[in-house]
N, CA and C atoms of all chains as a GROMACS GRO file, in nm:
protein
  552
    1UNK      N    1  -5.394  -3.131  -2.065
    1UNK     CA    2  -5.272  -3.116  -2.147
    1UNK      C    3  -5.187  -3.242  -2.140
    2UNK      N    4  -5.186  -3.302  -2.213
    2UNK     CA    5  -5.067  -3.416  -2.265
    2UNK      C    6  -4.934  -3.376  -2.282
    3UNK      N    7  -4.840  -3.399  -2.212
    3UNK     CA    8  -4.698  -3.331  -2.179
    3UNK      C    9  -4.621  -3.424  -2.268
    4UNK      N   10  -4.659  -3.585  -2.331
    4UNK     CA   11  -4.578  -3.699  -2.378
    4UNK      C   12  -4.525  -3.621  -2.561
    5UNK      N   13  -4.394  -3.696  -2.570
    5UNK     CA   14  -4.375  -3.654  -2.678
    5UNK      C   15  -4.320  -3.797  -2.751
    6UNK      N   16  -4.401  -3.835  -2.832
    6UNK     CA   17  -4.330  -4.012  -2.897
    6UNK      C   18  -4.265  -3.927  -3.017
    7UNK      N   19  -4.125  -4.061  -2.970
    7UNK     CA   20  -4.004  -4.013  -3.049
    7UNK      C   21  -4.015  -4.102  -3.237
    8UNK      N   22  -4.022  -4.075  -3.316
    8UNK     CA   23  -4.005  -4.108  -3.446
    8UNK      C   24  -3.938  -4.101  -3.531
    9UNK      N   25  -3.986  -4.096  -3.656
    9UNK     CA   26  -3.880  -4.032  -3.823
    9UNK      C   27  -3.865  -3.931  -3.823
   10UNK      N   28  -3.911  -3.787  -3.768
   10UNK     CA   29  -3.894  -3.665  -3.796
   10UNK      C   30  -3.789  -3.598  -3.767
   11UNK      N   31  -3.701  -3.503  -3.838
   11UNK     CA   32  -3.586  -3.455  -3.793
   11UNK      C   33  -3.621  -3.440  -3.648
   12UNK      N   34  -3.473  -3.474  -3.627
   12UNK     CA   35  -3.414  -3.458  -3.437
   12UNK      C   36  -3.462  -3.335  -3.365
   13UNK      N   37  -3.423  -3.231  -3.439
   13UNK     CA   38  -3.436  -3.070  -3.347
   13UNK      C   39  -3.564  -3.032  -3.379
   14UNK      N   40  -3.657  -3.130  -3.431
   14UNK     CA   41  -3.872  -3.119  -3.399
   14UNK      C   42  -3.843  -3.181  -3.270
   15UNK      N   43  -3.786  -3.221  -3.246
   15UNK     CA   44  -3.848  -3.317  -3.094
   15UNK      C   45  -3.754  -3.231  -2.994
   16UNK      N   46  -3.633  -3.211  -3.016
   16UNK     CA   47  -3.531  -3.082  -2.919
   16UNK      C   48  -3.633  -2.961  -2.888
   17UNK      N   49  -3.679  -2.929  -2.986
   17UNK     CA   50  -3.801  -2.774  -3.019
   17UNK      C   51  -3.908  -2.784  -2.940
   18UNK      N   52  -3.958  -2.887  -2.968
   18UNK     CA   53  -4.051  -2.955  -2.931
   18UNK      C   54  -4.080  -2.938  -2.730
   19UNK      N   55  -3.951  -3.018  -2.712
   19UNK     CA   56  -3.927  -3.068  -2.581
   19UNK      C   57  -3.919  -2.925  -2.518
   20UNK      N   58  -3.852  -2.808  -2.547
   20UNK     CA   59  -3.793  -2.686  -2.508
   20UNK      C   60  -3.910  -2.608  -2.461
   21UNK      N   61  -4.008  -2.625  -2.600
   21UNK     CA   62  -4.095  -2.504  -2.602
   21UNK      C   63  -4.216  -2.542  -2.434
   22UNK      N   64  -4.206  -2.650  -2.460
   22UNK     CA   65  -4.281  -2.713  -2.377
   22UNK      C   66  -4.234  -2.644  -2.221
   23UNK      N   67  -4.159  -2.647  -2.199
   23UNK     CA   68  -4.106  -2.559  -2.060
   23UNK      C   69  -4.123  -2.421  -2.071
   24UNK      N   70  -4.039  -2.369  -2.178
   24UNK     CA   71  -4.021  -2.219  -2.202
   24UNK      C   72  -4.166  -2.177  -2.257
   25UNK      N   73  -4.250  -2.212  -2.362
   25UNK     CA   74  -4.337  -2.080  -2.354
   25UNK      C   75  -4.494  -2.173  -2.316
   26UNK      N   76  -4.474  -2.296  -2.305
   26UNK     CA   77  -4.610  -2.351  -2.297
   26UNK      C   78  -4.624  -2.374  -2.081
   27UNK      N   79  -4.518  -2.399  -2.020
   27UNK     CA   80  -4.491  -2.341  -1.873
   27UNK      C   81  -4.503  -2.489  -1.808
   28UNK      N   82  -4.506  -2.606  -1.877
   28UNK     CA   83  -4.521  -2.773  -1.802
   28UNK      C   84  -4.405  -2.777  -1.702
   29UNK      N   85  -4.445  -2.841  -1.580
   29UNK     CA   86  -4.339  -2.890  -1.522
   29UNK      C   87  -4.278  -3.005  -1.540
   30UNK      N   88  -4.320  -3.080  -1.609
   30UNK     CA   89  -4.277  -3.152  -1.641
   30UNK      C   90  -4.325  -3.273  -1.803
   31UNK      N   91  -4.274  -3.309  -1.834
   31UNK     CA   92  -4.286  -3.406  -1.972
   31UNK      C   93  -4.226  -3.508  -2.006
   32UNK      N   94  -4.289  -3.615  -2.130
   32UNK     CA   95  -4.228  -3.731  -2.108
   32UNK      C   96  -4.167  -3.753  -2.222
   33UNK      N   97  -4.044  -3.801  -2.269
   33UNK     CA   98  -4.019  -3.874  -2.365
   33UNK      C   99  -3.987  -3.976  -2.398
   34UNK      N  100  -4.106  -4.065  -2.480
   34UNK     CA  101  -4.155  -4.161  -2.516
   34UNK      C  102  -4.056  -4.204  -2.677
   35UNK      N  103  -4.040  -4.373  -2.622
   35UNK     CA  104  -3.965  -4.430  -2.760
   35UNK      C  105  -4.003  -4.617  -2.766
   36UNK      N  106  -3.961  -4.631  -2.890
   36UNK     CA  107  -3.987  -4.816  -2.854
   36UNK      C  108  -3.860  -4.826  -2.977
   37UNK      N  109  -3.773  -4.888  -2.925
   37UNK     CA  110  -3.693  -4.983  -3.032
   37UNK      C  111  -3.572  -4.931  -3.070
   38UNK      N  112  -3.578  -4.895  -3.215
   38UNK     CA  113  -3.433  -4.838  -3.211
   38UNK      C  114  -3.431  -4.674  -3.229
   39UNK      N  115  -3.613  -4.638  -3.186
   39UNK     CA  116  -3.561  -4.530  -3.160
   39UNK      C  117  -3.550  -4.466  -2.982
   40UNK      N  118  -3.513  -4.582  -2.978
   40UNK     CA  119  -3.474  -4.559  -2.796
   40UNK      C  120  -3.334  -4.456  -2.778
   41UNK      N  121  -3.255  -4.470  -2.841
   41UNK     CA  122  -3.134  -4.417  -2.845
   41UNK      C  123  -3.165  -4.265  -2.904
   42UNK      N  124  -3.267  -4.243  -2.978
   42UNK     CA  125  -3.272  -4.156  -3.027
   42UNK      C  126  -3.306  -4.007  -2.901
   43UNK      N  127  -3.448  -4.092  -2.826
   43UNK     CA  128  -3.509  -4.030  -2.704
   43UNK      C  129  -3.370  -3.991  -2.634
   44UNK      N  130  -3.315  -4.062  -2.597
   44UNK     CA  131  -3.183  -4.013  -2.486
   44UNK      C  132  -3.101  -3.919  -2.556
   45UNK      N  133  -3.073  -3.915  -2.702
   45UNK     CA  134  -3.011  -3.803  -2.730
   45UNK      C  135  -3.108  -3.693  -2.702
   46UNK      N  136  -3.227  -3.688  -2.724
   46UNK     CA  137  -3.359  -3.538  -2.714
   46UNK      C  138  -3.323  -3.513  -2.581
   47UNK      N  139  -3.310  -3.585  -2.455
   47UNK     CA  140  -3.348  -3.562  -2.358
   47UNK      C  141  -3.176  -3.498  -2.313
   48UNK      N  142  -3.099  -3.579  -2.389
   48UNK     CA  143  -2.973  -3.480  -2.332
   48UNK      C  144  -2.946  -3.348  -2.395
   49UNK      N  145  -2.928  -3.362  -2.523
   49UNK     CA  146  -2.955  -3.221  -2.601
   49UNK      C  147  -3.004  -3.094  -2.480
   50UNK      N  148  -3.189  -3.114  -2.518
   50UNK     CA  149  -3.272  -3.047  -2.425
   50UNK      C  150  -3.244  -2.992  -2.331
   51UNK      N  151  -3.208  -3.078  -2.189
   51UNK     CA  152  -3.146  -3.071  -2.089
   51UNK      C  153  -3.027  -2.969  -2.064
   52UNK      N  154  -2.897  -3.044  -2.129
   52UNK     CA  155  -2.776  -3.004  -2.096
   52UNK      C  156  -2.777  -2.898  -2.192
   53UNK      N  157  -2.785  -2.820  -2.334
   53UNK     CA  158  -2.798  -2.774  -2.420
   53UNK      C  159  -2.862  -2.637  -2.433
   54UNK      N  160  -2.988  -2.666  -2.419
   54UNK     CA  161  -3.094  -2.571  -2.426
   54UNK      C  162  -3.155  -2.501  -2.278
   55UNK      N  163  -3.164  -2.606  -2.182
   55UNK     CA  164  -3.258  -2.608  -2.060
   55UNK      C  165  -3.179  -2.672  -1.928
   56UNK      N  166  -2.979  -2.621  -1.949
   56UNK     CA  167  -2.886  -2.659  -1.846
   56UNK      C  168  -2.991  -2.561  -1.719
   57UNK      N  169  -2.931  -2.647  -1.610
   57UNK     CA  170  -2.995  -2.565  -1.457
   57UNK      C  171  -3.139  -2.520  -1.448
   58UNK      N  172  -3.242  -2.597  -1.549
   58UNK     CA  173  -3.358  -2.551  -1.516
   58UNK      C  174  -3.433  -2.680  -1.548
   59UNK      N  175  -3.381  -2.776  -1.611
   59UNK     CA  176  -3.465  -2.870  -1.641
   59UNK      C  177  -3.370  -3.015  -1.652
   60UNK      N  178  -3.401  -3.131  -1.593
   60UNK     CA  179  -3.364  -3.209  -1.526
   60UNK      C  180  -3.379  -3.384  -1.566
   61UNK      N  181  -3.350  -3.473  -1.634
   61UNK     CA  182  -3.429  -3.638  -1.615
   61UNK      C  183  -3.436  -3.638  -1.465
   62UNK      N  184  -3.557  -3.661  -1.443
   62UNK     CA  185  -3.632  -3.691  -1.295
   62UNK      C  186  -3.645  -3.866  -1.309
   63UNK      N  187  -3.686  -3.920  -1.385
   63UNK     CA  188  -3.714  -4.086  -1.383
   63UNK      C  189  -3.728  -4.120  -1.529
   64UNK      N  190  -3.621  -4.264  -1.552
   64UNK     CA  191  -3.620  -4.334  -1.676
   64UNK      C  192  -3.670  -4.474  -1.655
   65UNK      N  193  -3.771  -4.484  -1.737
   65UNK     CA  194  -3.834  -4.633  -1.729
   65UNK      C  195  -3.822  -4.708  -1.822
   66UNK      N  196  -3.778  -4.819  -1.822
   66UNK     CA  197  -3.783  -4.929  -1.979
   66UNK      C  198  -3.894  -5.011  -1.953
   67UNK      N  199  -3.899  -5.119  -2.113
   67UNK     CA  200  -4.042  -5.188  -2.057
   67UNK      C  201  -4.037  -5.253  -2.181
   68UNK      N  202  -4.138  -5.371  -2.185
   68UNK     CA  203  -4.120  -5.440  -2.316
   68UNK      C  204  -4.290  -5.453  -2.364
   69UNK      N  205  -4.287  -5.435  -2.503
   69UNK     CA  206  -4.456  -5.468  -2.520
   69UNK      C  207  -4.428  -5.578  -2.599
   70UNK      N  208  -4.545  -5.648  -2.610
   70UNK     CA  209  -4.591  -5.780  -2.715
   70UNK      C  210  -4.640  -5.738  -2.825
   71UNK      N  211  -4.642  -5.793  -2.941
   71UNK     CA  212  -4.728  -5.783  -3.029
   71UNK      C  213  -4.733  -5.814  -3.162
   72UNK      N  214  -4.839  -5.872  -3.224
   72UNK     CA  215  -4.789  -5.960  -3.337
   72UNK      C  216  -4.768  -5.846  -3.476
   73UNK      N  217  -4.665  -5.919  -3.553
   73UNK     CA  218  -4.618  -5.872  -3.677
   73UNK      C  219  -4.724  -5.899  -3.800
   74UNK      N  220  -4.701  -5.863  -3.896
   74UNK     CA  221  -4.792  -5.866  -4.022
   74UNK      C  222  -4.790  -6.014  -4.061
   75UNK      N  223  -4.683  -6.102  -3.997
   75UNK     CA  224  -4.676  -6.248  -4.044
   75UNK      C  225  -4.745  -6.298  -3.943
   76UNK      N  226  -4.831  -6.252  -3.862
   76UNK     CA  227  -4.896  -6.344  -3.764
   76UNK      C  228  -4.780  -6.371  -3.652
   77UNK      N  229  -4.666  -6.306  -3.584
   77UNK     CA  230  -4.568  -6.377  -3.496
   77UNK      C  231  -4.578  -6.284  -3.412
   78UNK      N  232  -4.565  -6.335  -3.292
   78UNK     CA  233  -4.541  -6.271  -3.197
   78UNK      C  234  -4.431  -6.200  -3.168
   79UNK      N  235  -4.390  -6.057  -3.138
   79UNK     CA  236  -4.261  -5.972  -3.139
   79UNK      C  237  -4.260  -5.911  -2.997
   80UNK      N  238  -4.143  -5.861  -2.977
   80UNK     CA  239  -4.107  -5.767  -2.839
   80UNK      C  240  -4.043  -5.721  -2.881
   81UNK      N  241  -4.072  -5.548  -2.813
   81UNK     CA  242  -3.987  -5.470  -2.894
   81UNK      C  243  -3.971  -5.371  -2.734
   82UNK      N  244  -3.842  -5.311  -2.707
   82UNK     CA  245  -3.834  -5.250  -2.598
   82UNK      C  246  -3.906  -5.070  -2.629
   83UNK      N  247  -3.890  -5.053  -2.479
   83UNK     CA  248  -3.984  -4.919  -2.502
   83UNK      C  249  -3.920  -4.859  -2.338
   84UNK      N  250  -3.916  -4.710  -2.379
   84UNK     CA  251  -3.826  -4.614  -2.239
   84UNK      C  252  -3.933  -4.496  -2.249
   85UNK      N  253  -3.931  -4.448  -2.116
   85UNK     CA  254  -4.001  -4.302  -2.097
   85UNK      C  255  -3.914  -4.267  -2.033
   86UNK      N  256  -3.852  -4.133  -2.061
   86UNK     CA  257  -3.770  -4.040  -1.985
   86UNK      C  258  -3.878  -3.912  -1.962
   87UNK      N  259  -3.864  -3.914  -1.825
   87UNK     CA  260  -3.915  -3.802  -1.781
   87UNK      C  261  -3.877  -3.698  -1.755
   88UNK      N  262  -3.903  -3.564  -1.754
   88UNK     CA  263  -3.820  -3.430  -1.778
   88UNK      C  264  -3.850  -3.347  -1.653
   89UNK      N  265  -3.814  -3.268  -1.565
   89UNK     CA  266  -3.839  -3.161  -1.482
   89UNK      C  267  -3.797  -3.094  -1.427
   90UNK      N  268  -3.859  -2.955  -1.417
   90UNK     CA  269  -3.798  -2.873  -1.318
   90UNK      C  270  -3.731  -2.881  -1.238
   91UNK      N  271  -3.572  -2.829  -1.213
   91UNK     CA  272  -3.511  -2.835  -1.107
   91UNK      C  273  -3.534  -2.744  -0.997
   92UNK      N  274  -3.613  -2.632  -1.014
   92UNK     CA  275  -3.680  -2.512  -0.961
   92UNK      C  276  -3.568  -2.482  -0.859
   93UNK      N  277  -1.366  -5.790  -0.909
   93UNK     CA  278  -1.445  -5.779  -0.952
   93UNK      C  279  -1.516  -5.691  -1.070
   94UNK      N  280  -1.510  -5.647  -1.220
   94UNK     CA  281  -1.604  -5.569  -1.246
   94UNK      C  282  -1.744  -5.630  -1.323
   95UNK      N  283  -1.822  -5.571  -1.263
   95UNK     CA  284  -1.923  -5.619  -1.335
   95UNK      C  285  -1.997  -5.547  -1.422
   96UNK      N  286  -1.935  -5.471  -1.551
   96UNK     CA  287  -1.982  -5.405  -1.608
   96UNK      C  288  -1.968  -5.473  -1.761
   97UNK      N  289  -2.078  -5.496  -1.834
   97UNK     CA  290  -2.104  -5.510  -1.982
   97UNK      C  291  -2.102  -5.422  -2.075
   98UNK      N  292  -1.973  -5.411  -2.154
   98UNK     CA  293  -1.999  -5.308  -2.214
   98UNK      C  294  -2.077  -5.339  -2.380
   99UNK      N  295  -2.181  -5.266  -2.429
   99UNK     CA  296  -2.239  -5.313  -2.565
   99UNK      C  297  -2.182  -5.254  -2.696
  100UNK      N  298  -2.195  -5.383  -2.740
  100UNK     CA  299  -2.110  -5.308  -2.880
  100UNK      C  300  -2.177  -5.412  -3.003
  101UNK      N  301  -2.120  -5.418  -3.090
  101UNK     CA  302  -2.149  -5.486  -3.219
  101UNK      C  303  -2.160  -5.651  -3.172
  102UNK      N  304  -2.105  -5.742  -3.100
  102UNK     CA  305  -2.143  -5.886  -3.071
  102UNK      C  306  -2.258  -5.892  -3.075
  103UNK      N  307  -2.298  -6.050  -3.140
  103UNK     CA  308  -2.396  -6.081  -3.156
  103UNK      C  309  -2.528  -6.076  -3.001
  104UNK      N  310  -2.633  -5.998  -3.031
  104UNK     CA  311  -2.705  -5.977  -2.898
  104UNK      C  312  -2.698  -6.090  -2.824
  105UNK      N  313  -2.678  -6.185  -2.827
  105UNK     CA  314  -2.740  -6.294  -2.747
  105UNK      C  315  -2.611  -6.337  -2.662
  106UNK      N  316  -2.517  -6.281  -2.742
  106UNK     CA  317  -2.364  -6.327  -2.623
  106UNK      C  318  -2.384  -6.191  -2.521
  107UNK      N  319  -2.441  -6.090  -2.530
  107UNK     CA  320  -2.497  -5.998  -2.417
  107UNK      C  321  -2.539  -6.069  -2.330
  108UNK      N  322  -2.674  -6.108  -2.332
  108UNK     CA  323  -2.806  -6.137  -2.262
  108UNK      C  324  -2.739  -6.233  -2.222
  109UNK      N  325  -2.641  -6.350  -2.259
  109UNK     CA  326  -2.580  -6.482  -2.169
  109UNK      C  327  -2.476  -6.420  -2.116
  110UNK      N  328  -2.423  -6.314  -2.120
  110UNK     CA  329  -2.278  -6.249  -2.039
  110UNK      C  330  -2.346  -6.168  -1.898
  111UNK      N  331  -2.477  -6.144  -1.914
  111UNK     CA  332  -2.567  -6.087  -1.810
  111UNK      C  333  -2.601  -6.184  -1.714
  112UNK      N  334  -2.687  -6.281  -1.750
  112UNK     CA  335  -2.749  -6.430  -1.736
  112UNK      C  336  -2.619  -6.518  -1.642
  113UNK      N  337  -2.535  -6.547  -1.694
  113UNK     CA  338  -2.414  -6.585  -1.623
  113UNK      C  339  -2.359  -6.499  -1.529
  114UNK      N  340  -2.332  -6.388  -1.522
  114UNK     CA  341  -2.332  -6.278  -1.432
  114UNK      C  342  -2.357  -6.317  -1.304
  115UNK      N  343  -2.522  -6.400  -1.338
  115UNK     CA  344  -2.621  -6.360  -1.189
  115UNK      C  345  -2.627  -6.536  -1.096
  116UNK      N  346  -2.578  -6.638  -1.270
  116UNK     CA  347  -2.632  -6.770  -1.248
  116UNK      C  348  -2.561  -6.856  -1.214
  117UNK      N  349  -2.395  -6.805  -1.281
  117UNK     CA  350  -2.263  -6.872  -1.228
  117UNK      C  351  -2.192  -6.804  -1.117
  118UNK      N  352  -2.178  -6.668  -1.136
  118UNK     CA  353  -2.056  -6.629  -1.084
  118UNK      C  354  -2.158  -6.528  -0.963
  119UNK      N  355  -2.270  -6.541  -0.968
  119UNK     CA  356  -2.293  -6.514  -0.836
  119UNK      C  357  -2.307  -6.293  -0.760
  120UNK      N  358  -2.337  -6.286  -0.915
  120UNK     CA  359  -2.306  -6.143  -0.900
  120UNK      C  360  -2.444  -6.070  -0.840
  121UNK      N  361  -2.434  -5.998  -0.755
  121UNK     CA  362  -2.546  -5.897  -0.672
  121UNK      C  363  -2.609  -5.800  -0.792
  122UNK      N  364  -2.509  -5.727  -0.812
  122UNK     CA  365  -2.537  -5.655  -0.936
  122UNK      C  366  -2.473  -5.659  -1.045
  123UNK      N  367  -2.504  -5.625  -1.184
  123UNK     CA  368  -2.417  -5.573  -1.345
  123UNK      C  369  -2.472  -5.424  -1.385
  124UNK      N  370  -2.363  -5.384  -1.426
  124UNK     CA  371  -2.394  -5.261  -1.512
  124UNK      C  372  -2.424  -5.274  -1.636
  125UNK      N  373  -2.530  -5.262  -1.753
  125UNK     CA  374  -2.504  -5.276  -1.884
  125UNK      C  375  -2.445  -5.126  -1.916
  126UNK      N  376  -2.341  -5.087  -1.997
  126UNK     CA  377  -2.306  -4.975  -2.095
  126UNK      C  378  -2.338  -4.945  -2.177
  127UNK      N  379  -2.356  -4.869  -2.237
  127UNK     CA  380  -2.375  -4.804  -2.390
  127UNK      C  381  -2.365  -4.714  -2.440
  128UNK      N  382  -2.333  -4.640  -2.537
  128UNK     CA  383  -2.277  -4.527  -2.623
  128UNK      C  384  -2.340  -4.524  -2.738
  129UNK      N  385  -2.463  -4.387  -2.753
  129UNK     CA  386  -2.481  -4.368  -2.926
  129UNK      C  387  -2.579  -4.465  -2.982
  130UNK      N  388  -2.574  -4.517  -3.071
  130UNK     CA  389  -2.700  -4.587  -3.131
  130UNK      C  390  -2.656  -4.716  -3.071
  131UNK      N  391  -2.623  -4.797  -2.968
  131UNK     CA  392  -2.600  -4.895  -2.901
  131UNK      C  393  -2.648  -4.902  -2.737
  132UNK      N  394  -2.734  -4.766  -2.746
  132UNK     CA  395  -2.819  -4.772  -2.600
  132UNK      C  396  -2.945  -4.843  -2.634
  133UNK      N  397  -2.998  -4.852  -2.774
  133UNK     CA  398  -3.138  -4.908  -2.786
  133UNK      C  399  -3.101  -5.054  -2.714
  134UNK      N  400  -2.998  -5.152  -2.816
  134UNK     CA  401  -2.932  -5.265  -2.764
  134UNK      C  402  -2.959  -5.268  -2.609
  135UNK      N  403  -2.878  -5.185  -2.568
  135UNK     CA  404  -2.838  -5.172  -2.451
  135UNK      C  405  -2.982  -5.242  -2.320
  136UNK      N  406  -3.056  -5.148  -2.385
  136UNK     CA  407  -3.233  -5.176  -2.305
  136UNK      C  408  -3.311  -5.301  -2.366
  137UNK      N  409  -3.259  -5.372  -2.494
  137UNK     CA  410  -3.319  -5.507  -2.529
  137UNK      C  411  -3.267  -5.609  -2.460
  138UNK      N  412  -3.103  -5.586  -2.440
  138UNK     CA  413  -3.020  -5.672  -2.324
  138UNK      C  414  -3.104  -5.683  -2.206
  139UNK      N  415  -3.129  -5.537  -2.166
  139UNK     CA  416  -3.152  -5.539  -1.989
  139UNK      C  417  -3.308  -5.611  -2.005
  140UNK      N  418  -3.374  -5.572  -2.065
  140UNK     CA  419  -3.534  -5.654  -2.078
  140UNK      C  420  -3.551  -5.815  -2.104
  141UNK      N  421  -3.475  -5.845  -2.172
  141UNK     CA  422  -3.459  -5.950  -2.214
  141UNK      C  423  -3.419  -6.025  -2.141
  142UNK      N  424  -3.324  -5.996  -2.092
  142UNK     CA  425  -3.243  -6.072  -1.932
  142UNK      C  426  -3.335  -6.091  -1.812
  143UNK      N  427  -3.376  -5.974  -1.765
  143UNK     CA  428  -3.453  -5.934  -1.709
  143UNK      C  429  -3.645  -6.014  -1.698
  144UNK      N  430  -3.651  -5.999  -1.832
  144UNK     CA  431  -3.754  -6.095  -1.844
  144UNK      C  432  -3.810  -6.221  -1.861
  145UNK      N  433  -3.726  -6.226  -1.938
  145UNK     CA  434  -3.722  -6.364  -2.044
  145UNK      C  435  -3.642  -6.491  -1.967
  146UNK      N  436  -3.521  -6.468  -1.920
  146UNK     CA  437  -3.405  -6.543  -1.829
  146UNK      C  438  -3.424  -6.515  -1.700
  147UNK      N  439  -3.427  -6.422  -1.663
  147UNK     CA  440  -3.397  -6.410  -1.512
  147UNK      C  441  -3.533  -6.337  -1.408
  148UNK      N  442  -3.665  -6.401  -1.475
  148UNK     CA  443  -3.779  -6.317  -1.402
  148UNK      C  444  -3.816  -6.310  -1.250
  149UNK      N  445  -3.805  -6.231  -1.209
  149UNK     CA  446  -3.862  -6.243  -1.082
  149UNK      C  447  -3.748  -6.251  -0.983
  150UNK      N  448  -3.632  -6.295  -1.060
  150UNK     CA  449  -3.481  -6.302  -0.974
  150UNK      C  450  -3.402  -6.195  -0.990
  151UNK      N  451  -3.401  -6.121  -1.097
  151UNK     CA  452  -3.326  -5.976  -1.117
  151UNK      C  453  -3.419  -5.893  -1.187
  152UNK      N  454  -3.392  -5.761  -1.133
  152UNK     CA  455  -3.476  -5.633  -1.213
  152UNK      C  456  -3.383  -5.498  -1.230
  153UNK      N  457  -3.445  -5.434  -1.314
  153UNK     CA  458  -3.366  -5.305  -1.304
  153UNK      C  459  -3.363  -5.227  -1.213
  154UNK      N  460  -3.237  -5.176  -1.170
  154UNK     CA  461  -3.274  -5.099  -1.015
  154UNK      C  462  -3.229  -4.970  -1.011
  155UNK      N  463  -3.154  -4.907  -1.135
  155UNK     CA  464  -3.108  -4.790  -1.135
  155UNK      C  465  -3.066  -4.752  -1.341
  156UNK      N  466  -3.150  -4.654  -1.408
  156UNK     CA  467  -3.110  -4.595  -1.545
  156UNK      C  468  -3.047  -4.496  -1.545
  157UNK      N  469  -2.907  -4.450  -1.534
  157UNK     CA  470  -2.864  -4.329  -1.592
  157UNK      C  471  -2.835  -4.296  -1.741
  158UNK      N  472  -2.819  -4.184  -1.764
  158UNK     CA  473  -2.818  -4.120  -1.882
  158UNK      C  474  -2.741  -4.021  -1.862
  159UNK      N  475  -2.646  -4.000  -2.011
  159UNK     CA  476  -2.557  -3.902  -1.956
  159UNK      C  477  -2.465  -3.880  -2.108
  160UNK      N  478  -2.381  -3.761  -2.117
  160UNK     CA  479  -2.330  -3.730  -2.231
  160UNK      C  480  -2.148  -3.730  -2.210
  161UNK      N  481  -2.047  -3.774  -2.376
  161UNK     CA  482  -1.964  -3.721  -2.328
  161UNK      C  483  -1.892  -3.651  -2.462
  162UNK      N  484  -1.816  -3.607  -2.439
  162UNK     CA  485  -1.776  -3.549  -2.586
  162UNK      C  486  -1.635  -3.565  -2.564
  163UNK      N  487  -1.612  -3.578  -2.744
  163UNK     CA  488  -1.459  -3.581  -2.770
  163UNK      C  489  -1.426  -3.540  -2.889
  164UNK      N  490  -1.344  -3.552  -2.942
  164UNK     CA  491  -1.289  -3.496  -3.090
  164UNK      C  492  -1.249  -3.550  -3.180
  165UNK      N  493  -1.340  -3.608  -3.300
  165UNK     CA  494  -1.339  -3.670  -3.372
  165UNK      C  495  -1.185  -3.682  -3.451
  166UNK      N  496  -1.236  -3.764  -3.577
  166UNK     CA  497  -1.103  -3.790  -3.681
  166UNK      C  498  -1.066  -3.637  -3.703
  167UNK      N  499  -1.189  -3.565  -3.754
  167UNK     CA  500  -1.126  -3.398  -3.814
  167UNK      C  501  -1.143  -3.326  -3.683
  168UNK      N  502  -1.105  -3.377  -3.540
  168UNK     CA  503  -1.091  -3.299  -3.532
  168UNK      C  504  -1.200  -3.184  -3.418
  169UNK      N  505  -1.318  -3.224  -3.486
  169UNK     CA  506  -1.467  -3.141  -3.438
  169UNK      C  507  -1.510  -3.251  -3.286
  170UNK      N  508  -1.541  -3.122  -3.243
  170UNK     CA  509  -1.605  -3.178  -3.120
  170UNK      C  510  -1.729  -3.192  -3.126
  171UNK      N  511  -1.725  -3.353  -3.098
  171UNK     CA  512  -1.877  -3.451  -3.117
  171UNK      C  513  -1.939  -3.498  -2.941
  172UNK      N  514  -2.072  -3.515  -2.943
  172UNK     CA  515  -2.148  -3.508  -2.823
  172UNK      C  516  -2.193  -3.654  -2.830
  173UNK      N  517  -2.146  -3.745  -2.801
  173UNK     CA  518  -2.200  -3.885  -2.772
  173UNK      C  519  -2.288  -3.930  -2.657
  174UNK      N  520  -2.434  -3.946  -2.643
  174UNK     CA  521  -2.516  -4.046  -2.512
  174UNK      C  522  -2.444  -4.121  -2.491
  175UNK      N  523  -2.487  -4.147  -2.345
  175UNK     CA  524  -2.452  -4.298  -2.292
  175UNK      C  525  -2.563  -4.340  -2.204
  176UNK      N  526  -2.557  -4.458  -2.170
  176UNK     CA  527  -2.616  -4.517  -2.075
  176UNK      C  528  -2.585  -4.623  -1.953
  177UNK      N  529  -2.646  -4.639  -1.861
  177UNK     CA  530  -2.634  -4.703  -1.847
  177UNK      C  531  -2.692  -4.737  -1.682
  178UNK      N  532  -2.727  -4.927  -1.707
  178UNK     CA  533  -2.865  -4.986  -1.669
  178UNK      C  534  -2.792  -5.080  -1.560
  179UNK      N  535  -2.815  -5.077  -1.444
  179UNK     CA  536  -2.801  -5.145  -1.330
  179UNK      C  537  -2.904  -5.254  -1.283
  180UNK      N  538  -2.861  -5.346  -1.324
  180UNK     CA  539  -2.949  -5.473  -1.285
  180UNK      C  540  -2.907  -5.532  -1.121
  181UNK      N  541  -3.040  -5.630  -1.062
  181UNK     CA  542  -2.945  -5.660  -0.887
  181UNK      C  543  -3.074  -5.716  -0.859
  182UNK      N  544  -3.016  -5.855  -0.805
  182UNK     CA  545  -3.140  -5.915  -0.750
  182UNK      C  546  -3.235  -5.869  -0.695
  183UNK      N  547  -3.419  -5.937  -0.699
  183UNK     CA  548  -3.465  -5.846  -0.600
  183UNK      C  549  -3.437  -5.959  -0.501
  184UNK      N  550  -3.553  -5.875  -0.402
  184UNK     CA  551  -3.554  -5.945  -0.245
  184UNK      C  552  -3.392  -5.905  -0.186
   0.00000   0.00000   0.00000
């Protein structure tokens, strides 16, 4: 089972839903949410939502990681674009 | 002393040299970067960028919180704003 959820274009409360169900009826202890760029900001709203919102006193950010990847653009250039995993878990 | 950056609309690169100077002039152990709302993505291109690009191997990230706050808009309604925020500090 793959617990990661990459953050994108799709309305916000697919990835809130998303993140929830994943505790409540699918039973993970834990999961990741995955972003690169500008939807980095986006991940930290899912993960607070989720958290404080939906899953107060049962579910937790355990570890936030940033990170940068390489990689060339359609013009041949080399780009960096940042990238975060917030990790989710049980406070049991 | 504070050593906290807060991010906002300035051009990125007076960030990443307000970080950079931080560590290169004035001798600072640690900086906080800030951020609020769609200015946490920023927020993590600052800390990587600094981090990587300027200051490798001499500063890293040593602590990500995440966290919410709310207040009450123009009309009025109570709005839920992210924040962040990224603790940089020499290693060794």
């Amino acid at each position: 089972m793959d617990n990661s959820i990459f953050v994108g274009t799709k309305p916000f409360m697919n990835y809130v839903t998303a993140v929830v169900m994943q505790f409540t009826t699918k039973n993970a202890n834990e999961i990741v949410i995955k972003a690169r760029g500008k939807f980095i900001s986006r991940a930290v709203d899912i993960a607070e939502v989720a958290t404080k919102r939906f899953l107060n006193g049962q579910v937790a950010v355990k570890a936030i990681l940033i990170d940068s990847e390489e990689f060339q653009n359609k013009e041949g250039k080399q780009v960096r674009v940042s990238t975060i995993e917030i990790t989710l878990g049980r406070t049991d």
